[in-house]
DRENDO-1510 file (C-alpha; in Angstrom, 1 decimal, always signed):
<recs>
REC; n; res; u; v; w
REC; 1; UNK; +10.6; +35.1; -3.3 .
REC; 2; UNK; +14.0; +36.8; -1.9 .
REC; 3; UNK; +17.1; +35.0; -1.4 .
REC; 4; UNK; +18.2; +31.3; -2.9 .
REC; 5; UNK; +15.6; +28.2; -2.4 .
REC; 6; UNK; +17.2; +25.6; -0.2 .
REC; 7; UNK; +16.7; +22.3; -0.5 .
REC; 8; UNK; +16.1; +20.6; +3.1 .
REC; 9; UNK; +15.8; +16.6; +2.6 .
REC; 10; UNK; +12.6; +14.9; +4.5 .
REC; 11; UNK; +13.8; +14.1; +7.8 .
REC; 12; UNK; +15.5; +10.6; +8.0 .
REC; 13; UNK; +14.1; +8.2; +10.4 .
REC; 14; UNK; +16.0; +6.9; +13.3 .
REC; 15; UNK; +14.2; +4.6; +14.3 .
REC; 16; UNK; +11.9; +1.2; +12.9 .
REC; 17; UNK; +9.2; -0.9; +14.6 .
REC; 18; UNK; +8.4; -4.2; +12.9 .
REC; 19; UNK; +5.4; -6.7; +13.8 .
REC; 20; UNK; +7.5; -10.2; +13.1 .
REC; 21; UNK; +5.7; -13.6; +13.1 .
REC; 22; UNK; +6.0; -15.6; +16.0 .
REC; 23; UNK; +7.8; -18.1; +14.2 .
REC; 24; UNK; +11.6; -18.7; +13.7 .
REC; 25; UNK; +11.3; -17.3; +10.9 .
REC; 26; UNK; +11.2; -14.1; +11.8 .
REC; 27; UNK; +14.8; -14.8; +13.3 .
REC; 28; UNK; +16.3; -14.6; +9.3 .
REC; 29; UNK; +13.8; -11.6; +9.1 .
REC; 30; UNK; +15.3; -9.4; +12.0 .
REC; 31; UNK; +18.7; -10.0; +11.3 .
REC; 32; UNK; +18.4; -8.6; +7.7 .
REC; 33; UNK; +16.3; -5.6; +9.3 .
REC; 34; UNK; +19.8; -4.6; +11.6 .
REC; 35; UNK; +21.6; -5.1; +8.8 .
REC; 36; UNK; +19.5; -2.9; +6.1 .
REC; 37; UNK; +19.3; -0.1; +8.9 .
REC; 38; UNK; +22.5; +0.0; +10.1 .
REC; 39; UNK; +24.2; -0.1; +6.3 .
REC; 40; UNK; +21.4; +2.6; +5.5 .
REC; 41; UNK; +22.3; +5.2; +7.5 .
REC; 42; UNK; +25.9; +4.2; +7.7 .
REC; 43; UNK; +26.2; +3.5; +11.2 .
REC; 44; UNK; +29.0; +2.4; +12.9 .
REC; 45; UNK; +27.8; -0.1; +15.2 .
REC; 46; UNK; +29.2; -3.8; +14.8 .
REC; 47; UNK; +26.7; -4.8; +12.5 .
REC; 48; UNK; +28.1; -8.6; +13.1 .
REC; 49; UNK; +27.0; -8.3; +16.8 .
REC; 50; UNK; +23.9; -6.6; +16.2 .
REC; 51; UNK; +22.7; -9.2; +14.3 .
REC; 52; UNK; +24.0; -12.0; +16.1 .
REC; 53; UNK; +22.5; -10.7; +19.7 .
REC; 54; UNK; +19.0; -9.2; +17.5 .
REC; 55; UNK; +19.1; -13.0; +16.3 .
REC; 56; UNK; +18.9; -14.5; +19.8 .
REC; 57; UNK; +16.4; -11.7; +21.5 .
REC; 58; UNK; +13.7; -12.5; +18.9 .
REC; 59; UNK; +14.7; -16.6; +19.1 .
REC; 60; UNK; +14.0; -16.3; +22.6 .
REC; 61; UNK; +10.5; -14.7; +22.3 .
REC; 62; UNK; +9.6; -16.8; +19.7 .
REC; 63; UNK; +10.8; -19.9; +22.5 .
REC; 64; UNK; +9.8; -18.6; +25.3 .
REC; 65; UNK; +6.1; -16.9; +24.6 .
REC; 66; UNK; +3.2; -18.9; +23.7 .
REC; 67; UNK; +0.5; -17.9; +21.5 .
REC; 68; UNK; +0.0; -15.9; +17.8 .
REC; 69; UNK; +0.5; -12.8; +19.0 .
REC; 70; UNK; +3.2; -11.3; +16.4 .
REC; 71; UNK; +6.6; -10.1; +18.0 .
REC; 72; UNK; +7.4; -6.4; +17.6 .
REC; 73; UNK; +11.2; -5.0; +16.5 .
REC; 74; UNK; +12.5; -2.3; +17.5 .
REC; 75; UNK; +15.2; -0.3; +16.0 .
REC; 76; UNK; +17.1; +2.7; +17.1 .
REC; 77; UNK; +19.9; +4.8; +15.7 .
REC; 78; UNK; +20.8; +6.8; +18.9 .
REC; 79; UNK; +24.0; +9.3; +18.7 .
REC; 80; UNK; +26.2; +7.3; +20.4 .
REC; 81; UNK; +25.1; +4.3; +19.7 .
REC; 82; UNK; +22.2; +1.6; +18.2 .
REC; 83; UNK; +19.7; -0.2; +20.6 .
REC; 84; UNK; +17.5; -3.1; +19.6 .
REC; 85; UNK; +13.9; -4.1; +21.8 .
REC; 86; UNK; +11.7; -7.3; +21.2 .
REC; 87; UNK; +8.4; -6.8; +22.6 .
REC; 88; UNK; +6.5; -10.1; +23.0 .
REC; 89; UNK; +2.9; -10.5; +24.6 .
REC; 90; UNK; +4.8; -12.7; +28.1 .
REC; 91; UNK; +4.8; -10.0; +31.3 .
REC; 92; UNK; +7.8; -12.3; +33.0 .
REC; 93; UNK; +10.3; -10.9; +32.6 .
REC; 94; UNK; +13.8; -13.2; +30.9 .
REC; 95; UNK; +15.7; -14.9; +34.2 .
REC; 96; UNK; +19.5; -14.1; +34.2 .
REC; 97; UNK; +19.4; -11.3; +31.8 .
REC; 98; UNK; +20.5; -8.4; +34.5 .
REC; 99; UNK; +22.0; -10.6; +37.0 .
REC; 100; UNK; +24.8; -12.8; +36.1 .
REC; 101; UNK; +24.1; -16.7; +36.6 .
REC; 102; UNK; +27.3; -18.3; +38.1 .
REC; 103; UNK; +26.5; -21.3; +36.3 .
REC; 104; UNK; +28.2; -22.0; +33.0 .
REC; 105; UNK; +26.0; -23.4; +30.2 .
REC; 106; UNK; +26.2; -27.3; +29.5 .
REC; 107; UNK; +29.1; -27.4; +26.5 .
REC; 108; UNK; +27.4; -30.3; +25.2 .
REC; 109; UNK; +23.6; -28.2; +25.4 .
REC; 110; UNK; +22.5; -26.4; +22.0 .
REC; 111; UNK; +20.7; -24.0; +24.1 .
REC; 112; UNK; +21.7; -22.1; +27.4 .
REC; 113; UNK; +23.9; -18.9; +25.6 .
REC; 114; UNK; +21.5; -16.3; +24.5 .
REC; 115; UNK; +21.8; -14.0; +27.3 .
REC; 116; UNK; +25.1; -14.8; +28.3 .
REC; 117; UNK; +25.9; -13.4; +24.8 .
REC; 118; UNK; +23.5; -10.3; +25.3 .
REC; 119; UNK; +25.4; -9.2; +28.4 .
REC; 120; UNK; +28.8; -10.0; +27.3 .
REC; 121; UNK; +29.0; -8.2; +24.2 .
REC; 122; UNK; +26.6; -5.6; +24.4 .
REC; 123; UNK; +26.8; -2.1; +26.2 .
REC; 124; UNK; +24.1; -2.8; +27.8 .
REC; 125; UNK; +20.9; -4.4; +28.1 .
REC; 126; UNK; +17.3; -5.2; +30.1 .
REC; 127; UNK; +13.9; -5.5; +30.0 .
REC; 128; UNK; +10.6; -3.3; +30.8 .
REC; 129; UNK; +7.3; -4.0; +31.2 .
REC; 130; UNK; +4.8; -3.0; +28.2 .
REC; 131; UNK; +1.2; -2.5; +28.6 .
REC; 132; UNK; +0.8; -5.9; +26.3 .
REC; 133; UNK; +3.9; -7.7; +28.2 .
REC; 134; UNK; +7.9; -6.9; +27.8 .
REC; 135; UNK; +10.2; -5.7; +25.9 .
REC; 136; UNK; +13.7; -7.0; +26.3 .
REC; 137; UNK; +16.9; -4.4; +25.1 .
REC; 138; UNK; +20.6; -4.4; +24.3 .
REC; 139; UNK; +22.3; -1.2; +22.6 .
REC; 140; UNK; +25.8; -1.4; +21.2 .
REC; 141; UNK; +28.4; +1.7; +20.9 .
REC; 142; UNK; +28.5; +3.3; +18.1 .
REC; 143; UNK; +28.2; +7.1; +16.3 .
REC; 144; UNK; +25.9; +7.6; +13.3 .
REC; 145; UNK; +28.2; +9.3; +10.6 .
REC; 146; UNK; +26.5; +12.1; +8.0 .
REC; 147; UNK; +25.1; +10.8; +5.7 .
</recs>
């Protein structure tokens, strides 16, 4: 052998994909998931707000999709950022996600918020059609720092 041996750690992964029940309690599941991923490869994203807006994308699939059909998380570490995708087994794609709706949600209503939420505090976000249904998206700024 010539020269030193280096030592090159195994690649890290950037990104997860998770088969969640459809039940709510995948909700508890997903947000630990951000948070584990995002404290693992120290990222800087809001972890907060990717748990709270991860929380309500895999609430409304569980809501608004019928059927056994697990619900699929998907995590990404991107370099300037984080993005999250629910993939459910419903083609339609979620109303008022891209477009604003000019009405404001019933204060006294539990429900009505999710996507306002999504496209107030996230970068972005949107939805795209899968070969078994959707997947609906938000990303957050943010830089992964070395690790």
């Amino acid at each position: 052998m010539n020269g030193n041996a280096v030592y090159e750690p195994p690649a890290i992964p950037t990104s997860w994909r998770v088969a969640l029940p459809h039940t709510t309690a995948a909700v508890p599941v997903a947000r630990a998931l951000v948070r584990t991923a995002l404290a693992e490869r120290e990222h800087s994203a809001d972890c907060d707000t990717a748990e709270l807006l991860t929380a309500e994308l895999v609430a409304n699939a569980v809501e608004h999709t019928s059927g056994a059909t697990p619900i699929e998380l998907v995590l990404r570490l991107l370099p300037a950022g984080f993005q999250v995708e629910v993939h459910d087994a419903d083609p339609e794609p979620p109303r008022d996600l891209t477009r604003p709706n000019l009405d404001l949600p019933d204060p006294w209503q539990e429900h009505g918020r999710g996507l306002l939420l999504i496209r107030s505090l996230s970068s972005s976000c949107g939805h795209r059609p899968t070969e078994s249904g959707k997947a609906v998206w938000f990303r957050l700024p943010g830089q992964r720092r070395p690790v």
